[in-house]
N, C-alpha and C positions, 0 to 999 in steps of 0.2 A: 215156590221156593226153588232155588239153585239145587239140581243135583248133576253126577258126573265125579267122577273117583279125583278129580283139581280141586273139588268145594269143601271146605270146612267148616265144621260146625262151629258156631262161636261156644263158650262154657256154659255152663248148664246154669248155675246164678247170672251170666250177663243176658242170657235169651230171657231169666225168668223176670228180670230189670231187680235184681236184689243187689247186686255187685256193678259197682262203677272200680273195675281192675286198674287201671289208671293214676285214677286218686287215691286207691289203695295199695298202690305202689310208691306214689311221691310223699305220703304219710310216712311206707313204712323204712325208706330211704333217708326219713330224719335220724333214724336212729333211737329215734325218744320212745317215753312209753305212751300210746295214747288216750286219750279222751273218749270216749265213745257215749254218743250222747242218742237215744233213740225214743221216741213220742210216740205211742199208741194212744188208743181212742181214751182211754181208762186210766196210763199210768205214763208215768216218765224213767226209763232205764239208764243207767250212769255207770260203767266201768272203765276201769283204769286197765289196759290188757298192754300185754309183751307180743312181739311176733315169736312164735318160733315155727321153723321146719314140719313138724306134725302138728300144729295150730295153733292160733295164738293160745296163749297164757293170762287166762283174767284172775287179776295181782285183787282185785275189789270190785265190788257189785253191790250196787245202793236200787232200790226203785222205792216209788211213793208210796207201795204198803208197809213198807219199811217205818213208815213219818206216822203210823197211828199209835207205835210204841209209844212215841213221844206227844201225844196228845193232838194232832192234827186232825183236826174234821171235815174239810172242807173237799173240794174234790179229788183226785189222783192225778189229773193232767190239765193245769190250769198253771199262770205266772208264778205266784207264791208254793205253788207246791214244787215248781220245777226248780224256782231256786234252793228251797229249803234243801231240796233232792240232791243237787251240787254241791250245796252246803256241807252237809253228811258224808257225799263222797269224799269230796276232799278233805273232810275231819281224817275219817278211817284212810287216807292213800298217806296223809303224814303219818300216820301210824305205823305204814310201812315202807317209811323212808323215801315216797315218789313226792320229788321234790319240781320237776315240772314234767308239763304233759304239752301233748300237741292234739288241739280238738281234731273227732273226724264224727262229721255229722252224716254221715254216709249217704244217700239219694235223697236227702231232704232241701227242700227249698229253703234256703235263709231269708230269714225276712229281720229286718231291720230292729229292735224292740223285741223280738217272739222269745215263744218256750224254749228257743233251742241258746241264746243266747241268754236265759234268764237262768240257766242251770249252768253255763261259762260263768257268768257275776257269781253264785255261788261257789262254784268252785272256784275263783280268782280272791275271792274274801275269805274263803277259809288257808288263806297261805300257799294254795300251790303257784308255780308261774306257766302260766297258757299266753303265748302270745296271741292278741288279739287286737282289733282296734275300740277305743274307748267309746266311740261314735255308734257300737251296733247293738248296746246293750241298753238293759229298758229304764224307764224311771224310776227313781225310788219308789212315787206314788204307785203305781203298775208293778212294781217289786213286790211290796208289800199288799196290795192286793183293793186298795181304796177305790180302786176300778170296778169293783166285784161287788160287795156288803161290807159294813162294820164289822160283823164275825169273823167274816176272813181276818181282816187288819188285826183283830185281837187275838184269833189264834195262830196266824202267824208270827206276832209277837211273841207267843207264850212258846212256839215251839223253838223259836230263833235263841230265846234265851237259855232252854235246858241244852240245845245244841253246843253255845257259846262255852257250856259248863262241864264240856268235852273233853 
């Protein structure tokens, strides 16, 4: 490692690789509020946050233990639950008037289809506007979960529907 009183240490999140400062500068340079979309082994996190000066401001906070209120059984971090996940957020962000968002999926690799773009389709169907392109999000079939089992399909359906009744 470089030392000598000329070397600087980079931040303490970019050495830990948590913070790409960058992206979260051209994010927060929109102006907007953003999307924050985050995948752990177990669940899917979804808030709607504001920047401010002593840190951001999360406006809404949805995750997948959120969805057993509403009768979901199925796993916490899979396609159908990630939408449903978005789903919900975006129910509760019209609630408080966040009428578009700007995704920021933070050090996550996008993949074409995935979780991270299956909770965007959620959140783009329940009314908010996220720019995005229509090419990266997943199938219906893979939406709803006919990739998985029959139960998924069914209690995705049952959950979609008390959501819609929002």
């Amino acid at each position: 490692m470089a030392e000598g009183p000329t070397y600087r240490m980079p931040l303490k999140r970019r050495r830990e690789g948590k913070t790409d400062y960058r992206q979260r500068l051209r994010l927060l340079k929109s102006g907007k509020t953003r999307a924050v979309v985050r995948v752990t082994n177990n669940r899917i996190i979804v808030q709607f946050t504001d920047f401010h000066v002593d840190g951001d401001i999360v406006k809404v906070n949805v995750d997948s233990n959120h969805l057993k209120k509403y009768g979901w059984e199925g796993h916490g971090s899979n396609l159908p639950s990630s939408y449903l996940v978005g789903y919900l957020a975006g129910k509760k962000a019209q609630e408080k008037d966040i009428e578009q968002a700007v995704l920021d999926i933070g050090l996550n690799v996008p993949q074409k289809g995935g979780i991270l773009f299956s909770a965007l389709n959620g959140i783009v169907d329940s009314g908010v506007h996220v720019p995005h392109d229509p090419k990266v999000l997943p199938s219906e079939e893979r939406r709803e979960g006919q990739h998985i089992s029959d139960e998924t399909v069914d209690s995705f359906n049952e959950v979609k529907e008390k959501l819609e009744a929002l």
